[in-house]
N, CA, C and O atoms as a DFTB+ gen file, in Angstrom:
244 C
 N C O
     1  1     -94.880      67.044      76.587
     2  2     -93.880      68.045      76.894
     3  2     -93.417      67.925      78.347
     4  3     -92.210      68.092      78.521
     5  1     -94.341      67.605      79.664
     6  2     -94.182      67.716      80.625
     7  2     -93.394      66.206      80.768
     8  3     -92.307      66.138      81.341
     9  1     -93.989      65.128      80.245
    10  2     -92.773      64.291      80.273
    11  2     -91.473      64.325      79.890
    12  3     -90.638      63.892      80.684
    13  1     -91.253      64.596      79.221
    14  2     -90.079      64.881      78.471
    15  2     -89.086      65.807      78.912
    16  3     -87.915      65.669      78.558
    17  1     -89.512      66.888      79.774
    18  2     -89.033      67.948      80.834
    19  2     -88.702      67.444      81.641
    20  3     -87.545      67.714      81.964
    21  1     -89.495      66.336      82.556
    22  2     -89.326      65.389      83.308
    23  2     -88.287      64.023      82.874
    24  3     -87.966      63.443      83.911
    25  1     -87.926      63.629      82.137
    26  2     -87.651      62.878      81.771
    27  2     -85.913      62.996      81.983
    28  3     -85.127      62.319      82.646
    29  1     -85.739      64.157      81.114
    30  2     -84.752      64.959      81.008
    31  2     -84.231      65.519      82.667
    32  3     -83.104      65.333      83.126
    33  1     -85.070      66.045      83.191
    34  2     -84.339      66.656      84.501
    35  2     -83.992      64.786      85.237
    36  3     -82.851      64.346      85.384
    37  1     -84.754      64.319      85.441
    38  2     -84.431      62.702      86.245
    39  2     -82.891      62.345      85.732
    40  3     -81.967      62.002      86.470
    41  1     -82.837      62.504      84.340
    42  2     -81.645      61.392      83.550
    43  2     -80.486      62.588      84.356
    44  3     -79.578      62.292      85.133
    45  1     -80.851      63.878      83.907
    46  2     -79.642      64.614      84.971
    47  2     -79.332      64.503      86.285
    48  3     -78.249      64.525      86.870
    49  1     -80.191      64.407      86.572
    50  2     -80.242      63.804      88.398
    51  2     -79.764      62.533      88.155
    52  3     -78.960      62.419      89.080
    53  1     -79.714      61.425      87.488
    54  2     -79.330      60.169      87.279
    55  2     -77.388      60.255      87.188
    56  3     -76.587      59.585      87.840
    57  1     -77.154      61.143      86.320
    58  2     -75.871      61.588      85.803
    59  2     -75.508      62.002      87.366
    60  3     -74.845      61.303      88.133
    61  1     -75.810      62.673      87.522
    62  2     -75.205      64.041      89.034
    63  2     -74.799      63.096      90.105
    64  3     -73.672      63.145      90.597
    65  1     -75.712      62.221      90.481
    66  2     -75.467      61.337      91.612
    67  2     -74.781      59.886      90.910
    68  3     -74.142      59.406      91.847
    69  1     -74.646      59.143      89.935
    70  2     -73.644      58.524      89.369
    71  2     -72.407      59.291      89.530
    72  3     -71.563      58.725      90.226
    73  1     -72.059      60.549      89.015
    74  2     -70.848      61.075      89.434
    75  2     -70.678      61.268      90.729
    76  3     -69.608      60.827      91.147
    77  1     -71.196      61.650      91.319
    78  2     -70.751      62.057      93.188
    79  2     -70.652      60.576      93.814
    80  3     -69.969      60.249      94.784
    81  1     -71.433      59.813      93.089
    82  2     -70.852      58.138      93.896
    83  2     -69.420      57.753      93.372
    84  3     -68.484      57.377      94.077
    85  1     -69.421      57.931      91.865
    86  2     -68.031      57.124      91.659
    87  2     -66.990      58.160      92.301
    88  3     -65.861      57.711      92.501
    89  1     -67.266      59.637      92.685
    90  2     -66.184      60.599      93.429
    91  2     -66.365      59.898      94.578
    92  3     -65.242      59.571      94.961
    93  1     -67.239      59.476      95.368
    94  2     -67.071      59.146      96.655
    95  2     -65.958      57.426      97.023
    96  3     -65.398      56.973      98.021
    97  1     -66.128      56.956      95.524
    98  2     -65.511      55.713      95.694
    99  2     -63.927      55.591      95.465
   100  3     -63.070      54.833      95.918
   101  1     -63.908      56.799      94.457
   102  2     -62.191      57.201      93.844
   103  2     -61.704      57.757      95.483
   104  3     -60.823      57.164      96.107
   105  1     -62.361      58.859      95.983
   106  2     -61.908      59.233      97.247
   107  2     -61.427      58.444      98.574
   108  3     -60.565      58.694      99.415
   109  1     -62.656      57.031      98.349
   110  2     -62.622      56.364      98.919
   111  2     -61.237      55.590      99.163
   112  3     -60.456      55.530     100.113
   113  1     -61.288      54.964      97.744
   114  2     -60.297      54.067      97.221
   115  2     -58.637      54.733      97.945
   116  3     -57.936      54.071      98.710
   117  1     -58.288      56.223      97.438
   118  2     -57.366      56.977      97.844
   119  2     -56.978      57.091      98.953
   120  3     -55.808      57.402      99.178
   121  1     -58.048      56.820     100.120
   122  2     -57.660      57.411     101.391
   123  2     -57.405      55.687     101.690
   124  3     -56.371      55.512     102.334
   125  1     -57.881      54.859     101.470
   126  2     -57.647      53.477     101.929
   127  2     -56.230      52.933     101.548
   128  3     -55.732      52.152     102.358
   129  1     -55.323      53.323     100.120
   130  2     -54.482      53.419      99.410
   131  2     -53.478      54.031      99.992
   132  3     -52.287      53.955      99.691
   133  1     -54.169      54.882     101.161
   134  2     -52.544      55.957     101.699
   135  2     -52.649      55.551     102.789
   136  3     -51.582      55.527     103.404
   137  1     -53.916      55.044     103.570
   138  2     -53.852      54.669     105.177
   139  2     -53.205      52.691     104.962
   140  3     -53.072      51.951     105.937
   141  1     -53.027      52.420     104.064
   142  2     -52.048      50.896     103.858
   143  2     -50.865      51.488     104.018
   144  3     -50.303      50.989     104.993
   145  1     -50.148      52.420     103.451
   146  2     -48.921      52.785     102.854
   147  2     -48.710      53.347     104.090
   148  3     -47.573      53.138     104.511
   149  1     -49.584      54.138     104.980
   150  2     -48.791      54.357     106.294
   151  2     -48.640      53.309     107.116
   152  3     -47.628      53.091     107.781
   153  1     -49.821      52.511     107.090
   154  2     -49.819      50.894     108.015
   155  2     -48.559      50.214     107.855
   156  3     -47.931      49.589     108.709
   157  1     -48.164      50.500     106.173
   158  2     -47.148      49.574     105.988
   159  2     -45.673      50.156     106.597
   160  3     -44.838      49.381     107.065
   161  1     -45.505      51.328     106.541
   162  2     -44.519      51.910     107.122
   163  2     -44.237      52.132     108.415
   164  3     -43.246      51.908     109.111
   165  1     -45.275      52.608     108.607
   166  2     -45.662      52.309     110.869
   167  2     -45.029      50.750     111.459
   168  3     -44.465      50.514     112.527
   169  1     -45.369      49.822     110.313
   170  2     -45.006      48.109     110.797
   171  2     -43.256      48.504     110.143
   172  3     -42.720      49.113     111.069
   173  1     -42.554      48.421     109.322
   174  2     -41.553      48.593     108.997
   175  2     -40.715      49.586     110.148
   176  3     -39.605      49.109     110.382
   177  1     -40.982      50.777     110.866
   178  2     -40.336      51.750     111.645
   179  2     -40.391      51.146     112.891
   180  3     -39.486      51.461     113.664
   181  1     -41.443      50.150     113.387
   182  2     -41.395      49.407     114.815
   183  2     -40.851      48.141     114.495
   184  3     -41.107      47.332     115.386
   185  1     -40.179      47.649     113.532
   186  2     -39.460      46.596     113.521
   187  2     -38.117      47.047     113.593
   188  3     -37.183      46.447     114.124
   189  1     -38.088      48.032     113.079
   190  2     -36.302      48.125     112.896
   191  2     -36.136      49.223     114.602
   192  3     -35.022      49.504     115.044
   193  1     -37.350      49.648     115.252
   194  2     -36.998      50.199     116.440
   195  2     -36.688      48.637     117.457
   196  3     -35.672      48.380     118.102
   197  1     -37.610      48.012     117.346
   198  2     -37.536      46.803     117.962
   199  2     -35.919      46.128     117.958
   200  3     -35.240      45.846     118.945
   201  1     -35.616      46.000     116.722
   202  2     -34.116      45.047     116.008
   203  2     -33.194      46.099     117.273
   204  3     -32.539      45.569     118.170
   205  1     -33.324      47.763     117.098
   206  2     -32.507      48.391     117.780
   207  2     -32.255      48.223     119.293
   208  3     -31.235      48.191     119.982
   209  1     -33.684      48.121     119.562
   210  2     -33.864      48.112     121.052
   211  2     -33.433      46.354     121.841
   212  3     -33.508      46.038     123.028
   213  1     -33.093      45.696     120.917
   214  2     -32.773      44.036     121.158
   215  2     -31.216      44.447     120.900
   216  3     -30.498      44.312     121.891
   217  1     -30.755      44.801     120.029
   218  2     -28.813      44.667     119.847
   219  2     -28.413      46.010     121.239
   220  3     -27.352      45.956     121.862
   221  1     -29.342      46.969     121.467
   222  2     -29.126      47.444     122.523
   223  2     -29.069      47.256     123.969
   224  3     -28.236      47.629     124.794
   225  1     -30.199      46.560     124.088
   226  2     -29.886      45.727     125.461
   227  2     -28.698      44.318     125.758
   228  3     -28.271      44.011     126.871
   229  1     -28.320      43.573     124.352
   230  2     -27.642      43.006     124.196
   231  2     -26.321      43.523     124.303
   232  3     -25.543      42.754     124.868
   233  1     -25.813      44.681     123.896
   234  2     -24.786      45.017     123.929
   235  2     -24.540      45.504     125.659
   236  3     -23.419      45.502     126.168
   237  1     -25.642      45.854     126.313
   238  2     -24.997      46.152     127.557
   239  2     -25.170      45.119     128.841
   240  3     -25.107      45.429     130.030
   241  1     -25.342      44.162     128.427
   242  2     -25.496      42.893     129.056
   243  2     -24.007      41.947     128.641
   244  3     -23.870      40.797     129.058
């Protein structure tokens, strides 16, 4: 009986922390997924400031 009580509470504890890892990895995954998508946009907004800041000095030269 005492095994089996035991047995049972472990496999739940087995379950509980299988879920809070794969949450920690989905979370993971998400925040890595949105900090690209700003990387990628941060590089896109300093290129086209750059393009500006080159036809600008060009034009007053």
């Amino acid at each position: 009986m005492l095994r089996s009580w035991l047995a049972r509470l472990l496999s739940a504890e087995v379950r509980r922390l299988t879920a809070e890892r794969d949450q920690a990895r989905a979370t993971r995954r998400d925040a890595l997924t949105a900090a690209v998508r700003w990387h990628r946009l941060a590089l896109i907004h300093k290129a086209r400031a750059d393009v500006l800041a080159i036809n600008h000095n060009t034009e007053e030269q």
